[in-house]
C-alpha positions as CSV (number, residue, x, y, z in Angstrom):
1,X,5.9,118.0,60.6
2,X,6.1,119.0,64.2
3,X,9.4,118.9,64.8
4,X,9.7,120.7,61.4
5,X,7.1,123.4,62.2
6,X,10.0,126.1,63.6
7,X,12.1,125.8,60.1
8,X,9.1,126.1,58.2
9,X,8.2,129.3,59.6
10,X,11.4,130.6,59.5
11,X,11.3,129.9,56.0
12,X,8.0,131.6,55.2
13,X,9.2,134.9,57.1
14,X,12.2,134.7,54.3
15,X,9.5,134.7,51.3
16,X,7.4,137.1,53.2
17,X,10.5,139.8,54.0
18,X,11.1,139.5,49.8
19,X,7.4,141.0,49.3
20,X,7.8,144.6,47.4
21,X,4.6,146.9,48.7
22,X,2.8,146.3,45.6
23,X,2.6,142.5,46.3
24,X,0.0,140.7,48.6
25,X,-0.2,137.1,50.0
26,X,-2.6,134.2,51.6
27,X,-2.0,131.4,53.7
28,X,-3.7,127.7,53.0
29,X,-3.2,125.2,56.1
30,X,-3.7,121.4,55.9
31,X,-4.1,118.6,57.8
32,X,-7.1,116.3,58.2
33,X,-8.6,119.3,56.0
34,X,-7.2,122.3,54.1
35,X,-8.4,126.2,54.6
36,X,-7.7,128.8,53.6
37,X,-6.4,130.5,57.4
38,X,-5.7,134.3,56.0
39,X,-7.1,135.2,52.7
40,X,-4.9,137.7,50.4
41,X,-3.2,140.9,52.1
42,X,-0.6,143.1,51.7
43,X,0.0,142.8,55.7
44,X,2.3,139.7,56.3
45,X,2.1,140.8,60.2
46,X,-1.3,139.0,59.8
47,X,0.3,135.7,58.1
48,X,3.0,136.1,60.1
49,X,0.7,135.7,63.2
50,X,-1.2,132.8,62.3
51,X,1.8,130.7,61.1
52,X,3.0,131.4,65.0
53,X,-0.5,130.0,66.0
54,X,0.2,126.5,63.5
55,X,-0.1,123.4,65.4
56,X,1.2,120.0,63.8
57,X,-1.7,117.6,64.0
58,X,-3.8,115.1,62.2
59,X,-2.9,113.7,58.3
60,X,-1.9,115.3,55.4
61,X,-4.5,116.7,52.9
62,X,-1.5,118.3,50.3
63,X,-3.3,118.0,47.3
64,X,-6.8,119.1,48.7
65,X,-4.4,122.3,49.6
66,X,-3.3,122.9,46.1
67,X,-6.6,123.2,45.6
68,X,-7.5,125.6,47.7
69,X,-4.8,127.6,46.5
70,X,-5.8,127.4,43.3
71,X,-9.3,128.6,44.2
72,X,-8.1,131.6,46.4
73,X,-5.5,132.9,43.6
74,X,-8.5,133.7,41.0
75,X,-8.9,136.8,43.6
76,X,-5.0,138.0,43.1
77,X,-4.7,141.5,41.5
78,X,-1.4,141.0,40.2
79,X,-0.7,139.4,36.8
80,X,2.4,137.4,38.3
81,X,0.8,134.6,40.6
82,X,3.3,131.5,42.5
83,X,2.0,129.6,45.4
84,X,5.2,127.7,47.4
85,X,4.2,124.8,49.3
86,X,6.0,123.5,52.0
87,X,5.5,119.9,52.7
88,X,7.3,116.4,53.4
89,X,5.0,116.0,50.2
90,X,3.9,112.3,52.1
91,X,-0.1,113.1,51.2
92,X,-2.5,110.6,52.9
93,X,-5.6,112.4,53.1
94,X,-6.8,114.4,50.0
95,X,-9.9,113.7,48.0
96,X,-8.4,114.8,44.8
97,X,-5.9,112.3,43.3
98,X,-2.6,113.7,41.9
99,X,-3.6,113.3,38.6
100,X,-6.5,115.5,38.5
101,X,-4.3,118.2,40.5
102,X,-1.6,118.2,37.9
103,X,-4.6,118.3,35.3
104,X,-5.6,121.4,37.1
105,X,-2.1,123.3,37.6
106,X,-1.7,122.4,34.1
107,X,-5.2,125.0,33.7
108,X,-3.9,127.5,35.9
109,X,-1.5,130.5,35.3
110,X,0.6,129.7,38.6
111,X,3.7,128.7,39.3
112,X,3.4,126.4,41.9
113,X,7.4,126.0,44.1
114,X,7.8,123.3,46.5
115,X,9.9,123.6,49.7
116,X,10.1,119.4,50.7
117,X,11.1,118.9,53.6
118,X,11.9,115.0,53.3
119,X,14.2,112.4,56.1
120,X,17.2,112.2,54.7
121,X,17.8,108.6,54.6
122,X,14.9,105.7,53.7
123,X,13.6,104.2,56.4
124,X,11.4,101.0,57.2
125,X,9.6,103.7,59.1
126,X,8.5,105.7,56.3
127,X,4.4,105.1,54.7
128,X,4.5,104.7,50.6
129,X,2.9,108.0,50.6
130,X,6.2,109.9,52.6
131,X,8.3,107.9,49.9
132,X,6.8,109.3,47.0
133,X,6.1,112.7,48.5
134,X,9.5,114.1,46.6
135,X,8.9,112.8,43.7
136,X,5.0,114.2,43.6
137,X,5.7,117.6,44.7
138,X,8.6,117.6,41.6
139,X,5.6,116.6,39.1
140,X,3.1,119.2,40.3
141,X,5.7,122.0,40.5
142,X,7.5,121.1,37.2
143,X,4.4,121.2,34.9
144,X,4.1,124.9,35.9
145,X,7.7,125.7,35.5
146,X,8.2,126.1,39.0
147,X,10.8,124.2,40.8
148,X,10.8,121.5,44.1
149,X,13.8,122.3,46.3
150,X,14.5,119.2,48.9
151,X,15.5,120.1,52.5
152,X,17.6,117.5,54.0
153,X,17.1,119.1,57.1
154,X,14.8,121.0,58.6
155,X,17.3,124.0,59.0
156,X,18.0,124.2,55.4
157,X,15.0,125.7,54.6
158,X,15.0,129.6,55.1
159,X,18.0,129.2,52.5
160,X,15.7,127.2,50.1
161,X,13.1,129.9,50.7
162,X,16.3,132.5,49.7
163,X,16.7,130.9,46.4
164,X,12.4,130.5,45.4
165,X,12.3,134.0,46.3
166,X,15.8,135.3,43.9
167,X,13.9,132.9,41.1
168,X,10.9,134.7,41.3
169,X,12.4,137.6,40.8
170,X,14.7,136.9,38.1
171,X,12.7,135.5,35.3
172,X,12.3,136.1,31.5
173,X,8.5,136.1,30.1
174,X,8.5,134.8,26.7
175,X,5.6,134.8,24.4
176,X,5.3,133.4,20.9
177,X,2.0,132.6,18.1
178,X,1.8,129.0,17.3
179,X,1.2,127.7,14.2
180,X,-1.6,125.5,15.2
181,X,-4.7,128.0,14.6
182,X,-7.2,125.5,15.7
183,X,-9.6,126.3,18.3
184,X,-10.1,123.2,20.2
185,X,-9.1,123.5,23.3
186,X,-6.6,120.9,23.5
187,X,-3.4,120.7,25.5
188,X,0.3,121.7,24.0
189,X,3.6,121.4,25.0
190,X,5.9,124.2,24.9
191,X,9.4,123.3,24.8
192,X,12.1,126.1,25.5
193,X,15.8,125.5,24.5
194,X,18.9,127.9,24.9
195,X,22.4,128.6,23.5
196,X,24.7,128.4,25.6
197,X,27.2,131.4,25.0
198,X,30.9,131.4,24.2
199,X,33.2,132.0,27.8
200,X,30.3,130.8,29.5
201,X,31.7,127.9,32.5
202,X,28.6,126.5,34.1
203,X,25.8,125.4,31.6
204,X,22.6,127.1,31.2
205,X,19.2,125.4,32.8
206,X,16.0,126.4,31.9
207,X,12.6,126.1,33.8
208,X,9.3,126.6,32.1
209,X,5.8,125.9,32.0
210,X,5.4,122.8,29.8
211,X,2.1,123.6,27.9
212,X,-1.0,125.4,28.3
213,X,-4.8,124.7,26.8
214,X,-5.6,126.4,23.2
215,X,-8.7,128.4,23.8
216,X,-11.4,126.7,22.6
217,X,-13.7,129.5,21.5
């Protein structure tokens, strides 16, 4: 990530400069480990001051980091939560395995958007875990109905921040009552589905969350 680092905060100044008043943020870094470096705020001049301070160093602890976020969001005040990761999604370090963290988004009421920032061509070069980074960081963020938006290159990113940040304001919430009464805590899949409307060019795509636990009490 180092010669990444410069694009990456560019990027987060984007999300951060979309922030209404009401709305407050936190900052996870990972490498060898992942912390939690400013915990939530409404002052981004603080986030904004330790991203300057970010060094590129050590491995990759990405899923450990989801974590973390996931921990540090059950203090958010608002109802709306998203955490955006910004990764070449090549995890080598985590304890968790990417199975348990999808079985944990899959818990949580977050929308989790990914900002990869992968080589553009496959090289020789390139560990197994820096191969499948895109396609991890599309799992995790797709079972929230969030998004993963791949950076070819490193200067693409404030515009992929641009586009997480118009999504996150421009959303529909839909509720329903299922059918299945039964308290037993088991997981269901939601599946949304759309007309498209007459005079309409460009089809319509859909993101959403693809199931959620019944309550089991």
């Amino acid at each position: 990530m180092a010669y990444k680092l410069g694009s990456s905060r560019d990027a987060a100044a984007q999300l951060l400069s979309a922030l209404n008043k009401e709305d407050e943020a936190f900052l996870v870094e990972f490498a060898d480990l992942a912390s939690v470096s400013v915990r939530f705020t409404g002052n981004t001049a603080d986030i904004r001051g330790a991203l300057k301070n970010a060094q590129a160093s050590g491995m990759t602890a990405l899923l450990d980091a989801i974590d973390t976020g996931l921990g540090e969001m059950k203090e958010a005040k608002n109802s709306r939560k998203a955490i955006v990761v910004v990764s070449d999604g090549g995890d080598n370090r985590s304890h968790y395995t990417a199975a348990q963290i999808e079985s944990l988004v899959r818990q949580a009421d977050v929308q989790i958007y990914a900002m990869g920032v992968f080589e553009p061509v496959f090289s020789s070069a390139l560990t197994p875990e820096e191969i499948s980074g895109p396609r991890l960081l599309s799992e995790i963020a797709t079972q929230t109905g969030g998004r993963a938006f791949a950076a070819a290159v490193p200067g693409d990113m404030p515009s992929v921040a641009t586009r997480i940040a118009v999504e996150l304001r421009n959303q529909y919430v839909l509720g329903y009552y299922p059918k299945n009464k039964a308290r037993d805590g088991k997981y269901r899949n939601v599946e949304v589905r759309v007309s498209q409307p007459p005079g309409l060019g460009s089809p319509l795509k859909v993101h959403w969350r693809l199931g959620y636990y019944a309550s089991a009490q």
